[in-house]
N, C-alpha and C positions, 0 to 999 in steps of 0.2 A: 541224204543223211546229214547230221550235225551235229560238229564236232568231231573231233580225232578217234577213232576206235581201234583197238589193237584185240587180236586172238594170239590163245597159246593152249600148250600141251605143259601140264600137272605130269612126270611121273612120279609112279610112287611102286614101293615096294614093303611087304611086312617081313619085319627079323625077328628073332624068339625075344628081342628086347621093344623094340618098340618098330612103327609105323616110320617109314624114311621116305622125303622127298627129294628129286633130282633138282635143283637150283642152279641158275647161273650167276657168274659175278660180272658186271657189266663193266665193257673193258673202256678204252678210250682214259684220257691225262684227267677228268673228270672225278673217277672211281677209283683211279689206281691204290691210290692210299687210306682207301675206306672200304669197312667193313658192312658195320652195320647199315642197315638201307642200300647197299650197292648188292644185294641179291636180286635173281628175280625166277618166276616163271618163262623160259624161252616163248618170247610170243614176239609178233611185231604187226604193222599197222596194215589195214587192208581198206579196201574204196567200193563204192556202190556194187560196183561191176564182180562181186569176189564173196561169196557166202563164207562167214566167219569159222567154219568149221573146215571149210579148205584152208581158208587163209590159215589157221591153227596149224596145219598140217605142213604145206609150204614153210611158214617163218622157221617152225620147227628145223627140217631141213636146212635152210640158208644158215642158220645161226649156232647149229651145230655140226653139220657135216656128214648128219646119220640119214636114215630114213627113218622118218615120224613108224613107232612101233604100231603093230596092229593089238587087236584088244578091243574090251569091251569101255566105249567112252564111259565116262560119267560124269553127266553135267556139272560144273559149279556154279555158273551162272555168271553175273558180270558184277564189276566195283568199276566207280570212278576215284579215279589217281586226283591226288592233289594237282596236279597241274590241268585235269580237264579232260584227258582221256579214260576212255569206258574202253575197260580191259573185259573180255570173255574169255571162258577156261574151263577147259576140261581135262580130266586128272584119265591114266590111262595105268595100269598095274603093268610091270616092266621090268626089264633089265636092264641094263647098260652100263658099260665100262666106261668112265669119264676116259679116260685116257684115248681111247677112241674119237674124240671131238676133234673135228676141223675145222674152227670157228671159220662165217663168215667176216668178212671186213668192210668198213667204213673210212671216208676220206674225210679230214676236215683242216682247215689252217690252224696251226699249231705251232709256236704259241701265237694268241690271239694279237691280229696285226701286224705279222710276221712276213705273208705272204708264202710263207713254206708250209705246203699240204703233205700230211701225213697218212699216214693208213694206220688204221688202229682196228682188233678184236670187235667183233660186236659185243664177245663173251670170251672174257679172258681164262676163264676154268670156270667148269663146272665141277658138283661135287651130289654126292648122297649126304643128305644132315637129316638127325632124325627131328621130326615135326616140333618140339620143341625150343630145339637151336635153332631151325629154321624161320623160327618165330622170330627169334632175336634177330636175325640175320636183313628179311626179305624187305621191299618197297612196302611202308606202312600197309596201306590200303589191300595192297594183296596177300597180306593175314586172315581176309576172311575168305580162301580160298583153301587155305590149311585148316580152319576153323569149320569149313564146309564138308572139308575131305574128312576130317577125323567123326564127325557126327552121320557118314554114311555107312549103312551097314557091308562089312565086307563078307 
């Protein structure tokens, strides 16, 4: 394989108003104070050894604290992130309580040079937005996952 590649899990659910996506806000001293662009699809990186549709399934899991819901997938297909990584995703029609999330965590030195490691959120909150705020909200590149999901027929 080459280069970095991450899967995830799209949910989504329809209201009498509009079409809503499940998003997370990406935690760590990074993110904290931003909004726009600090959204994301829960997904995370997987390696030869790991078929991207488990890995979807898995990161899910770690990163939320749920078990990845059952349902019928539906492909979105994959984007490459401005930094190099090829994201695959698929959107799954759901429920969930954000308040239920047990985010996974992360260690990193903080602050930089410091020598004191911290533990931080993978995903400091998640939320329901509907597909249009989510717009405003998510990691550029992964707008055409919203733009994928809303041009599929439900």
């Amino acid at each position: 394989m080459t280069g970095r590649r991450s899967a995830g899990l799209l949910l989504f659910r329809t209201t009498a108003q509009s079409c809503e996506v499940l998003l997370g806000h990406m935690g760590g001293p990074f993110f904290a104070r931003k909004d726009a662009g600090a959204w994301t699809v829960p997904k995370g990186e997987y390696g030869d050894d790991e078929a991207a549709w488990d890995a979807a399934r898995r990161e899910f899991r770690e990163e939320l604290g749920l078990a990845p819901p059952d349902g019928e997938p539906v492909p979105l297909g994959e984007v490459r992130q401005s930094g190099g990584k090829t994201v695959t995703v698929w959107a799954i029609e759901a429920e969930l309580d954000p308040a239920d999330m047990v985010p996974g965590t992360f260690t990193m030195e903080w602050p930089p040079r410091s020598g004191r490691i911290q533990e931080f959120p993978e995903l400091d909150r998640v939320a329901w937005l509907p597909v249009d705020r989510a717009r405003e909200l998510i990691v550029t590149a992964q707008r055409a996952f919203l733009d994928r999901l809303t041009e599929h027929p439900r």
